[in-house]
C-alpha positions in Angstrom: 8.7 77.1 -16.4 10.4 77.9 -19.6 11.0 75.2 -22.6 15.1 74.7 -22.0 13.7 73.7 -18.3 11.3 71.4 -19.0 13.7 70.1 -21.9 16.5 69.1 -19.4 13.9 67.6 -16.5 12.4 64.9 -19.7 16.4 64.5 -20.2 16.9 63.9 -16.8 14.5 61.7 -15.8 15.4 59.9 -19.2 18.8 59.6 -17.7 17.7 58.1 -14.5 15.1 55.6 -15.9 18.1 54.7 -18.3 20.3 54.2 -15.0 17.6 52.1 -13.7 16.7 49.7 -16.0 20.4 49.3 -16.7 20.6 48.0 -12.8 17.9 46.1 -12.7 19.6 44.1 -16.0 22.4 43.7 -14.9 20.8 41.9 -11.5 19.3 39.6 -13.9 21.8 38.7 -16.1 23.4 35.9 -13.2 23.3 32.8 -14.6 23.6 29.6 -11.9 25.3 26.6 -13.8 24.2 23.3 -11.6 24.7 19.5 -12.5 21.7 17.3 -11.9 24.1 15.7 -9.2 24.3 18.9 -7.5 20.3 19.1 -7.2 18.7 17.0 -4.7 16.4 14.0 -6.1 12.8 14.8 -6.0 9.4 12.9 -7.1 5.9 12.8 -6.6 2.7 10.3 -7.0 0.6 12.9 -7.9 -2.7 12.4 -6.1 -3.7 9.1 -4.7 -7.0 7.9 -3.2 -6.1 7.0 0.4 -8.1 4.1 1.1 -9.4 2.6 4.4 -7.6 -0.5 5.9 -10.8 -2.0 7.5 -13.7 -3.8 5.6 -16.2 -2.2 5.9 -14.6 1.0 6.4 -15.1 1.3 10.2 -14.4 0.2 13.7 -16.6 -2.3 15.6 -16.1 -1.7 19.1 -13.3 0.0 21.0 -13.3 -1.9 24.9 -10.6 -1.0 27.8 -8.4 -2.7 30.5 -8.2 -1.5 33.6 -5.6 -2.5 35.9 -3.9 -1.6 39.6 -5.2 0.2 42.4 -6.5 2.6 41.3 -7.5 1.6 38.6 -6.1 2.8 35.5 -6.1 2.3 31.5 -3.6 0.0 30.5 -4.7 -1.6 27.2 -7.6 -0.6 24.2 -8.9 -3.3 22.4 -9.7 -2.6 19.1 -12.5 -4.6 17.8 -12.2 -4.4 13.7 -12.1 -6.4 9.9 -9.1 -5.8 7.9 -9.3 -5.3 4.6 -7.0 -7.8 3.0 -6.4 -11.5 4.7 -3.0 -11.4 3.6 -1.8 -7.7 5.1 -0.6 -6.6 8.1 -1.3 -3.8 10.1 -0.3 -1.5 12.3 -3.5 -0.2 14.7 -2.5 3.2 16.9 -5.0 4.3 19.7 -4.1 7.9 21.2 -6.4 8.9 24.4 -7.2 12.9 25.0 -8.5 14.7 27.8 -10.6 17.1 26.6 -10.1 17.5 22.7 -6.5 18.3 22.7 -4.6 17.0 25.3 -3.1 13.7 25.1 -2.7 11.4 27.9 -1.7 8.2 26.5 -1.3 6.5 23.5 0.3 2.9 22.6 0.5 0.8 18.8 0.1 -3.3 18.2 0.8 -5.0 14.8 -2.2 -7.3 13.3 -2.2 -9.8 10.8 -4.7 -9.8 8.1 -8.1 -11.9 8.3 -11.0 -12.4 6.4 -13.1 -12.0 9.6 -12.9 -10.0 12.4 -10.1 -9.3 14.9 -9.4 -7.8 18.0 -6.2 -5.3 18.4 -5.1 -5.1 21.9 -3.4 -1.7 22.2 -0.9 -1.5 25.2 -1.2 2.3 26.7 2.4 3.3 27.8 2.8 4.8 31.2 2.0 6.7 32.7 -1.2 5.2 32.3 -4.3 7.4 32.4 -7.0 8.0 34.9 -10.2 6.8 32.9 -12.1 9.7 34.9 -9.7 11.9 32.6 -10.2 9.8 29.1 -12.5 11.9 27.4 -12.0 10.8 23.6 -10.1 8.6 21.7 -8.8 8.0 18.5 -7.5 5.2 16.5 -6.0 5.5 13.3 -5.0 1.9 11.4 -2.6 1.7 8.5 -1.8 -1.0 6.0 2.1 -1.8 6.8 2.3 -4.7 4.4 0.2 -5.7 1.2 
């Protein structure tokens, strides 16, 4: 390959990175002009301990109702402290068959206390088979301070 050649190959790709870049700036030159009312409101709390609604942090006893022929799981009954005398609560109980599989859950509201309480749970129908309840969960959350 003579010099002249090689000469115009450095010209052309020159030309063609030239072409490029002059794309490629032009794609970035749009400018989006936006009022804050035209941008949806957002916030955050940054992170925040979650705390546990019960005092001490755990659940006392979990017992069941049985009702009808046969029998089946109609109500849980939550056996726990709350945390505050003066809250209110909201105690959910979800039943699974196996580890995944849900076959009945319900929710009750509870007032605060200084002492124990008892939550009953009503299980919406269709109410389980306890010969097919093989875990259950109960989650509580503070619903007023």
């Amino acid at each position: 390959m003579n010099g002249e050649d090689r000469r115009r190959k450095v010209a052309f790709l020159l030309l063609a990175l030239a072409a490029v870049m002059a794309v490629a700036s032009a794609a970035f030159a749009v400018q989006i002009d936006l009022s804050s009312a035209d941008i949806a409101q957002l916030g955050g709390t940054g992170q925040v301990d979650v705390n546990c609604p019960a005092n001490p942090c755990q659940i006392t006893r979990v017992t069941w109702t049985l009702s009808g022929t046969p029998p089946r799981v109609t109500e849980v009954k939550v056996v726990w402290t709350p945390a505050s005398s003066s809250g209110s609560y909201t105690v959910y109980v979800t039943l699974y068959k196996g580890a995944s599989t849900i076959i009945g859950s319900g929710s009750a509201s509870q007032s605060g206390s200084s002492s124990s309480v008892t939550t009953t749970v009503p299980i919406s129908t269709p109410y389980p088979d306890p010969k097919d309840v093989d875990k259950v969960e109960i989650v509580i959350v503070q619903t007023a301070f």
